[in-house]
N, C-alpha and C positions, 0 to 999 in steps of 0.2 A: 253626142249620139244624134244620128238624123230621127228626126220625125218619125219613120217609117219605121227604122229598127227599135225606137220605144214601144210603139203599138205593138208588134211583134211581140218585145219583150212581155209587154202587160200581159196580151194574149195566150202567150204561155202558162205564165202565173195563173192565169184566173181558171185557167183548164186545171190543169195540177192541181189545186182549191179545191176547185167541184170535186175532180174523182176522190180528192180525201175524204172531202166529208158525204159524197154518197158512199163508201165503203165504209166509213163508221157508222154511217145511220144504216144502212146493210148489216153489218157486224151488229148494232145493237138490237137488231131485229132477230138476228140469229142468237145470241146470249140470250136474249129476254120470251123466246120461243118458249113453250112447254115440252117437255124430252117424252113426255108420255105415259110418267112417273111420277105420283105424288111423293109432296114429300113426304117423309116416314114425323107419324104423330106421336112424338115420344113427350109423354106428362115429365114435367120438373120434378127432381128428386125430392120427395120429402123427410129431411134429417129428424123432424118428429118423430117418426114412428120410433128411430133408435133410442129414444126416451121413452123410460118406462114408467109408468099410473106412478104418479109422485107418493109418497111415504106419508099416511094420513099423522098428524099433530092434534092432539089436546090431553086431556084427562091430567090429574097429578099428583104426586107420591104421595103414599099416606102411610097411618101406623098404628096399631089399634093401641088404644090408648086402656089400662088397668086401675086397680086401686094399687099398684104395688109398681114405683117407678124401678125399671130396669136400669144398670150400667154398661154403654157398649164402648168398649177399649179398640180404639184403631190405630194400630200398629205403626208407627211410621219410624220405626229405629234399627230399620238393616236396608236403611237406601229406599224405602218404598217409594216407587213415583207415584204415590196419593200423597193427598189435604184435604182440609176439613173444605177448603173451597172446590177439589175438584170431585167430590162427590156432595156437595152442597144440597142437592134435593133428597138424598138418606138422611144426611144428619140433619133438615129442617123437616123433614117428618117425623124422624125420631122425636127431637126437643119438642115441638110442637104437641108431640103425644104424652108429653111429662114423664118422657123421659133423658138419661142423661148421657152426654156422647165427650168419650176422654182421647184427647190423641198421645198416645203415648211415643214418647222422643228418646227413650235411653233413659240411664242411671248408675249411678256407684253403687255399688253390695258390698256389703262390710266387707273388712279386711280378711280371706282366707275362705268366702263364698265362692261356689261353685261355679263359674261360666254361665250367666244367663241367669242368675236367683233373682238380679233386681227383675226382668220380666216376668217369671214367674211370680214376683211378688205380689206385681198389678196384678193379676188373672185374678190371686185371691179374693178381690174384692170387685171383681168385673162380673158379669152376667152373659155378655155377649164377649166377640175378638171376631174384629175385621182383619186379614193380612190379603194386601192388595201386590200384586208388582213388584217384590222385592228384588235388592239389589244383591244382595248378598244373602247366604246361608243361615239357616236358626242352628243352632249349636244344638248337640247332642240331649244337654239339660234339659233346653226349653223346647225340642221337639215332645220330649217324656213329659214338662207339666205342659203341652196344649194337651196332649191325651189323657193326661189327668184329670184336665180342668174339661172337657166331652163326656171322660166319664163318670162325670159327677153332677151332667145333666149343664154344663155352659154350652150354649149355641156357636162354633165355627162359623166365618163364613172365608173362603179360601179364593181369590180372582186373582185370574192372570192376563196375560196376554202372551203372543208368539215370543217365543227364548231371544233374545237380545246379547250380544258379543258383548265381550267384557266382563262376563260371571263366569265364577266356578264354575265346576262340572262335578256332578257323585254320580254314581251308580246307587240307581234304587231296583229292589224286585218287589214284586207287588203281590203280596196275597192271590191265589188264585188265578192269576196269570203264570206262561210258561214261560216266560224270559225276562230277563232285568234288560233296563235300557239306561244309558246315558244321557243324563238331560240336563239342558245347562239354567241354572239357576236363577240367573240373571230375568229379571221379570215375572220371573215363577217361583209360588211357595214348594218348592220339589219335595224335598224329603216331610214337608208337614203332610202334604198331601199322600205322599208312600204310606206316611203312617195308618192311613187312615183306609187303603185300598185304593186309593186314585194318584192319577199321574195326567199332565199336561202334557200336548202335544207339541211337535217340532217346527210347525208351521202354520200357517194362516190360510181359512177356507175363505171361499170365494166362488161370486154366481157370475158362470158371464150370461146367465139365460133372464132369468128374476132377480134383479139385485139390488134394488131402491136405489139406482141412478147411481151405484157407484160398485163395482164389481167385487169391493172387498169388505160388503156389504152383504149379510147371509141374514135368509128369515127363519126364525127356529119356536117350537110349539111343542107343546106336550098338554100333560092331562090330570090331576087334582092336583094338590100339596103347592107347591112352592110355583109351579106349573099353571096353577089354576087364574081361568081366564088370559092366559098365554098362547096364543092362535102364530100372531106375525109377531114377535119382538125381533128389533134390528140391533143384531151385533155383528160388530165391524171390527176387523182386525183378530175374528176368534179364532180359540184354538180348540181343537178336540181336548174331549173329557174320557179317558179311559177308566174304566173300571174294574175290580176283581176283589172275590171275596166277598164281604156284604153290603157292599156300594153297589147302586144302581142310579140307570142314568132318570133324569124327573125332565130334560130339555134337548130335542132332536133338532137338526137343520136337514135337511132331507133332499139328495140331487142337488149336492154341491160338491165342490173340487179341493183337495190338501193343497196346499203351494209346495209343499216337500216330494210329494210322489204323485201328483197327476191325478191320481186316485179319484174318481166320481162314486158319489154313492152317499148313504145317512149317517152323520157323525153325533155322536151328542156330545153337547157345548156346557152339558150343566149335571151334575152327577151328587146323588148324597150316599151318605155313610151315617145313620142316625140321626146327633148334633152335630153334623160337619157335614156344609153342602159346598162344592167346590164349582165354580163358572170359569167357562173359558171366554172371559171379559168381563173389562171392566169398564169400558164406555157406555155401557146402557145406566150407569148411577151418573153418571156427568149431568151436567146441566144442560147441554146442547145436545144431546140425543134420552131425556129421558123423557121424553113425552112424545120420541118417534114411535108408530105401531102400537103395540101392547108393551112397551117397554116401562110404562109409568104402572101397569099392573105387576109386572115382572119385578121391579122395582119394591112395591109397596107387599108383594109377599115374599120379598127378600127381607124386606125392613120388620112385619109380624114373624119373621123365623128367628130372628135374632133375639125379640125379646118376647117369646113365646117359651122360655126354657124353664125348669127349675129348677138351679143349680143349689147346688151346697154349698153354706159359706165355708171359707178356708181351704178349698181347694184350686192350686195344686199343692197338698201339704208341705211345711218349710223341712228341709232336711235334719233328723236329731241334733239336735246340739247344735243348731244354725239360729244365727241374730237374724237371719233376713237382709232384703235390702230394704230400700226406702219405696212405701207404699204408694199405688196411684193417688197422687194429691197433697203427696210431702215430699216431693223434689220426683228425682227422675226426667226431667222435663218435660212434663206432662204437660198440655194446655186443657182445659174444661170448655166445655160448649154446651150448656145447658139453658133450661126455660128460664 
């Protein structure tokens, strides 16, 4: 290429260059201009707020302690999901109060006993009867000696939780109520509780407004007895406590939701019948939620009701002309847990 036509050449180039980049520094002038409109001052989300006041923790179960040690028999022989470890803070306040806690596992009754004599056998010499969760149904017999053994002045204590698939089904009608309901067993003492004017509900309440950071989490309160000093206890997983007849409820949750029917409104969670108090849960005795809220005072006059009673020995009486079974503490598979 001559001489001439290079310079040319460059000449161009260097023109071309210039207009690009005064058009980009142009353009960048116009991008980086003000439009005449702030921008919009929008505060960063704060996810705190949808956490609620955390669930206050201390206090710990207790049990009044007497001249005259009580026996408290806990049922663990129709599938109950309890143990002496997972309600650990009852039975270490119980022991601790000098008294003495039996878990009962089953047993053989003589040959040609009734359905259920070896559990009524224990009763005879129990004071209290925890029936937590069960998996299965109490038999005819042994619904007749708990009632026996209530009315001869031994303390119930009846906990459940939401009906669980996999268990029978009865129809129970309940004293004083106008319809019988189907309710399935499985989780629930059903027909001990029919006996007595209470029934457990079908599903599990829930807060989505106050719920101690977890929505199937309800606060429930009430006022003297068993109640007393019961403002917020946190139960999780509860189920309603119906009543009729001459059970009434002693533990409200109030402006919360059924999981079965939507239903908003005040359910009670916790209902007695004399010696038989019935709770819809059984998480506030665990060791990981018994010192949530008021749950360690809930707890601890759950633990003085059981062995506050004054039962008659010998009841539920053995049947005429009955050997009996084998008594808490000479088989049956009883474990002891005492001071």
């Amino acid at each position: 290429m001559r001489p001439r036509e290079v310079a040319r050449a460059v000449g161009v180039v260097a023109v071309v260059a210039a207009v690009v980049v005064a058009a980009a520094f142009a353009g960048g002038l116009l991008l980086g201009s003000p439009t005449g409109s702030a921008a919009p001052d929008a505060p960063a989300y704060d996810a705190n707020e949808l956490v609620t006041e955390p669930v206050e923790e201390g206090g710990s179960v207790s049990a009044p302690a007497g001249d005259e040690s009580k026996t408290v028999v806990v049922d663990v022989s129709h599938g109950n999901a309890v143990s002496e470890n997972s309600i650990q803070p009852l039975v270490d306040a119980l022991v601790a109060a000098g008294h003495e806690v039996r878990l009962y596992g089953g047993g053989s009754a003589s040959i040609g006993a009734q359905p259920g004599a070896a559990f009524n056998e224990t009763l005879r010499s129990a004071d209290a009867l925890v029936v937590a969760s069960p998996g299965t149904a109490y038999t005819g017999n042994e619904v007749a000696g708990v009632e026996a053994f209530a009315d001869a002045g031994g303390r119930v204590l009846l906990a459940a939780e939401p009906p669980t698939t996999g268990g029978t089904t009865s129809t129970i009608s309940l004293p004083g109520l106008t319809s019988s309901a189907s309710t399935s067993v499985a989780g629930q003492p059903a027909n001990l509780a029919a006996a007595f004017g209470m029934s457990f509900g079908n599903g599990y309440l829930y807060d989505m407004a106050e719920n101690a950071n977890n929505f199937q989490s309800v606060y429930a309160g009430g006022e003297g007895g068993v109640a007393d000093g019961v403002d917020e206890a946190v139960l999780t997983d509860a189920t309603p406590v119906t009543t009729g007849g001459d059970a009434s409820a002693v533990l409200t949750a109030s402006e919360v939701s059924l999981s079965s029917t939507r239903d908003e409104g005040s359910y009670s969670v916790a209902a007695r019948n004399g010696n038989v108090l019935a709770v819809g849960d059984t998480d506030f005795l665990t060791s990981g939620t018994a010192t949530e809220g008021d749950n360690d005072a809930l707890a601890s006059n759950v633990a003085a009701f059981l062995v506050s009673g004054d039962k008659r020995a010998g009841a539920p009486a053995a049947p005429s002309g009955s050997a009996g079974g084998p008594s808490a503490g000479q088989g049956g598979g009883s474990t002891f847990v005492s001071a």
